[in-house]
VMD Tcl script that draws the C-alpha trace (Angstrom):
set ca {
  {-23.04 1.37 -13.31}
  {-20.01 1.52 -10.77}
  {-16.14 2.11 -12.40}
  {-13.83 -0.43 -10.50}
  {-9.84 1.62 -10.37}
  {-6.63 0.25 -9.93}
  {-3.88 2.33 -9.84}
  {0.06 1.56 -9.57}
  {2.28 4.03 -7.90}
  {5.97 4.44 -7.20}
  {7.13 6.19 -4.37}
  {10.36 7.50 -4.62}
  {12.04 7.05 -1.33}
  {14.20 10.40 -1.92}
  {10.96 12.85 -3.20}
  {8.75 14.20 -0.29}
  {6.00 11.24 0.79}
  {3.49 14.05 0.78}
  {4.08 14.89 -3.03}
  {2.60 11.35 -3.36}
  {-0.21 11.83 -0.50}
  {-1.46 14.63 -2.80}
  {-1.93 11.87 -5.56}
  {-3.50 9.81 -3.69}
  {-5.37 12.00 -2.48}
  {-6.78 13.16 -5.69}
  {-7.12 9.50 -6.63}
  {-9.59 8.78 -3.51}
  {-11.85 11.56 -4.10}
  {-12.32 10.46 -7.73}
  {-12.69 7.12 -6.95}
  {-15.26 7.78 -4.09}
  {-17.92 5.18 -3.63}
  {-15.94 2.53 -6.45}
  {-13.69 -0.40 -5.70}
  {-10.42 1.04 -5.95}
  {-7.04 -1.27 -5.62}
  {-3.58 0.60 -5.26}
  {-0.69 -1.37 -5.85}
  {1.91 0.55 -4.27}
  {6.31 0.75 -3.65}
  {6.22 2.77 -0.72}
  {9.66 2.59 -0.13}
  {8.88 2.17 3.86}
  {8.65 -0.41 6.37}
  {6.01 -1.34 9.10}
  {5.21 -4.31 11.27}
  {1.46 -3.44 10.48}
  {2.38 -4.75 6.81}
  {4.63 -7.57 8.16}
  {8.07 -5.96 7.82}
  {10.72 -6.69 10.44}
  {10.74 -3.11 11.86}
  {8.99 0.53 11.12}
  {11.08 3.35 10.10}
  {9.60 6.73 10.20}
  {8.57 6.69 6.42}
  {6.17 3.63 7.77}
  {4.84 5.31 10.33}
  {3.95 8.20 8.01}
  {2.26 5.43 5.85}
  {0.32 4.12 8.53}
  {-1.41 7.28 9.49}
  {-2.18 8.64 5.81}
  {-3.70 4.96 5.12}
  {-5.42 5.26 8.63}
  {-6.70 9.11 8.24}
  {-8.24 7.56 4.71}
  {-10.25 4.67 6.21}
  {-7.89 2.63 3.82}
  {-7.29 -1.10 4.26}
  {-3.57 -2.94 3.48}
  {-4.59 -6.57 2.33}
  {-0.88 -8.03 2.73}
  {-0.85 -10.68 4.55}
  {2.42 -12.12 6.63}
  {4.15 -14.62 4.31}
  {7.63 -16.50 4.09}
  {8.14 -14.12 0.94}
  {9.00 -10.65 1.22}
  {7.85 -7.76 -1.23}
  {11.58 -6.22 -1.99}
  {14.66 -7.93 -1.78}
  {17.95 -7.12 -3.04}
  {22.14 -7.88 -2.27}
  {21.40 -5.48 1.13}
  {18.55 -6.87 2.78}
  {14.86 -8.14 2.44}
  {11.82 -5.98 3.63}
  {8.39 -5.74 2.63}
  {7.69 -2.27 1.07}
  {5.09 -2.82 -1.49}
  {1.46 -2.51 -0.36}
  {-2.18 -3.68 -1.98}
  {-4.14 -1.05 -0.38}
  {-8.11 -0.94 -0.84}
  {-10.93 0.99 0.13}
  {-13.92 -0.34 1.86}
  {-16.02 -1.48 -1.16}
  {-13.68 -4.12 -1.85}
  {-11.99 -5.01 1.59}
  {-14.28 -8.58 1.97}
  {-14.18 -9.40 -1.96}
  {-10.16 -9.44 -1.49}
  {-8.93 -12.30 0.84}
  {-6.14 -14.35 0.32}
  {-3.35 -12.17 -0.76}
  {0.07 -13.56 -1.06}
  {3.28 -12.93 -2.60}
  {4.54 -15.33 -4.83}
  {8.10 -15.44 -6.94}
  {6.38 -15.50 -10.16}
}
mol new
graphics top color blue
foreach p $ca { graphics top sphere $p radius 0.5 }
foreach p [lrange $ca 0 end-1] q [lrange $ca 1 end] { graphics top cylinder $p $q radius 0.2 }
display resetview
């Protein structure tokens, strides 16, 4: 029988992205050949994930999630992920592996 994970992470915007690569890392190699789901505030911006512009944090993102053969299942919506009295971005990512990247369509934000 196959284990399905899901795993929620903060990112801390002011701790070291690679302190939280090393999770992840850890998290992929246990998870290897399961669905796995990460539901993550990565505290940086991309176009690739529909944000409005990519800071260097994003671009960080985008090659760790690239280097893992890791998929982002946001899709571009009207709603944004963050939003606060400073601004609106979209910094929180569904991230999958590639058991489960046909299974999940249709992601969307929602305000609920």
């Amino acid at each position: 029988a196959t284990a399905n994970w899901y795993k929620r992470q903060y990112m801390d915007s002011r701790r070291d992205i690679n302190v939280d690569f090393a999770k992840f890392e850890k998290i992929i190699t246990f998870t290897s050949g399961v669905v796995l789901v990460i539901a993550a505030d990565t505290n940086s911006r991309s176009t690739m994930w529909h944000d409005t512009t990519t800071n260097a944090r994003g671009r960080t993102m985008e090659d760790f999630i690239s280097s893992k053969h890791l998929f982002i299942m946001n899709e571009e919506s009207p709603l944004t992920t963050f939003e606060n009295r400073l601004g609106k971005s979209n910094i929180d990512l569904t991230i999958t592996n590639g058991s489960l990247i046909h299974a999940l369509q249709q992601w969307e934000c929602s305000w609920e």
